[in-house]
C-alpha angles and dihedrals in degrees: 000000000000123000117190110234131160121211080250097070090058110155097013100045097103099028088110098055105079095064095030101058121058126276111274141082121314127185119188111249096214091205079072114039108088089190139059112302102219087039090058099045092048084047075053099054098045084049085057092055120122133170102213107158091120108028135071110262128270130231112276113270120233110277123219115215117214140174124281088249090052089040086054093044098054107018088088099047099049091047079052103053092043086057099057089041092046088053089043096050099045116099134251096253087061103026106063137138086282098042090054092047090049087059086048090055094041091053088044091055100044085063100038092243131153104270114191124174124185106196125181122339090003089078093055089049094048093041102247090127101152098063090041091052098050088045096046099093095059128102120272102255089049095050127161120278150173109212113199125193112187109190119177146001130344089227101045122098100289114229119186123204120195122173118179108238111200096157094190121011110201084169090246113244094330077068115201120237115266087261102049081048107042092082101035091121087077090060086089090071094103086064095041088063094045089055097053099036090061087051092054104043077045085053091047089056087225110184092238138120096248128200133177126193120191121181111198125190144147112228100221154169123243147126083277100043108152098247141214103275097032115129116212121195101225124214081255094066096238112112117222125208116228099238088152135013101197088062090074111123090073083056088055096038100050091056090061098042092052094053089038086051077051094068086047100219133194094242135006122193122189135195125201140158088228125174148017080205098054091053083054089054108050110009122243103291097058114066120197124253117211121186147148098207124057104193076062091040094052097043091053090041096049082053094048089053090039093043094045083239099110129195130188123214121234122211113251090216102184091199083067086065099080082061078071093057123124131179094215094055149004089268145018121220098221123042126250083236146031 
């Protein structure tokens, strides 16, 4: 059977196959594959991906079958990828704080690694303010956490992966329309990729010192809801006016990267679906790249292009730093512009 692909197409030539050709086994013949050929069977296996919890099944897709050295190349990576996309489909009602920090602790039990979680009141006792204030709202079998995974040894190069895990964002009181609601479940996607990130680089068996940081919270509505005009003192010391409560995934997110700056890794690599802005700036296809180190920035970049997964890298223009003044408190937590 012959498909039509360009080069151009790369990682994502063959994606449409699995559910186009009839059910049934497919190898790949290499006289004809002008790509490469474990790209295209892991462009293949994403293609293949469906979220089907609440549905009837459908009927089975084509399966590719591949040798046990492409199956090892690209299994994980594909397991990798469903389960971002599994966390990121499910919906809110079973995908809470305590449903994300549950994946953190599954992944952190399948490779015997050191799994820690602070809910409720123990955040504040413990100064992590600004996730507990955000996840306050919520109702109280959906509380506020901060879900921790350690991996390897104490002496080995230290990486740090932080995803920001709202898992619904309502806006707060500063309460978003029905539309820029209707997909917030999906605003715990920062988080998703962490998780699986740390699976895959476990799976890997990388000799590095690896932890994961996952904030999880509900932004909800409720009689103490944190509210526009509240200062919060952060764990970093510095206190940050509300100007907004619908910015509040920077809130959640500053807490663990301040306690994951306090290990003093070696690296430290954050998700996060931030922000509206950035999706003006650069469409939906293009996601921003923030970053303080370019040797860290090009190779990232140089993946992304390689990979068919590309970022774009923002400028961290510290003049743009007074649009964040406020005459309460050191900060704001939402800028005077666009």
């Amino acid at each position: 059977m012959l498909a039509g692909c360009s080069r151009r197409d790369g990682l994502f030539a063959l994606a449409s196959l699995p559910v186009r050709l009839p059910e049934g086994d497919y190898r790949l013949d290499p006289r004809g594959v002008q790509i490469e050929a474990a790209q295209a069977a892991l462009g293949w296996a994403l293609g293949a991906y469906r979220y089907s919890r609440y549905r009837k099944p459908a009927r089975p897709s084509a399966r590719l079958v591949v040798d046990a050295d492409f199956r090892a190349r690209i299994g994980s990576q594909a397991e990798a990828a469903y389960l971002t996309r599994d966390l990121i489909n499910t919906p809110t009602q079973d995908m809470g704080p305590a449903d994300l920090a549950a994946a953190v602790r599954t992944l952190a039990d399948r490779h015997a690694a050191t799994y820690r979680e602070w809910v409720g009141e123990a955040l504040l006792e413990d100064n992590f303010p600004t996730i507990h204030a955000v996840g306050r709202a919520a109702a109280e079998d959906r509380q506020p956490r901060l879900a921790m995974l350690s991996h390897g040894a104490a002496d080995a190069p230290h990486v740090v992966l932080v995803g920001k895990g709202v898992c619904f964002d309502t806006g707060g009181l500063d309460l978003k329309t029905a539309d820029g609601m209707r997909w917030m479940k999906k605003d715990m996607g920062g988080a998703a990729h962490a998780i699986a990130l740390a699976g895959l680089l476990l799976d890997a068996r990388l000799p590095i010192r690896l932890t994961l940081l996952i904030p999880a919270v509900e932004n909800a509505v409720s009689g103490n809801a944190f509210r526009p005009g509240e200062v919060i003192l952060t764990r970093a010391g510095l206190s940050v006016e509300i100007d907004n409560t619908d910015a509040e995934g920077r809130l959640v997110l500053c807490d663990a990267l301040a306690y994951a700056s306090e290990l003093e890794p070696d690296l430290i690599l954050d998700f996060a679906t931030l922000t509206g802005a950035a999706r003006v700036a650069l469409g939906a296809d293009l996601p921003a790249l923030f970053c303080n180190r370019d040797d860290v920035a090009d190779g990232l970049l140089a993946a992304g292009t390689k990979t068919q997964d590309p970022l774009w890298r923002m400028p961290l223009w510290r003049p743009y730093l007074t649009m964040l003044d406020s005459y309460m408190a050191d900060l704001a937590n939402s800028g005077s512009s666009r």
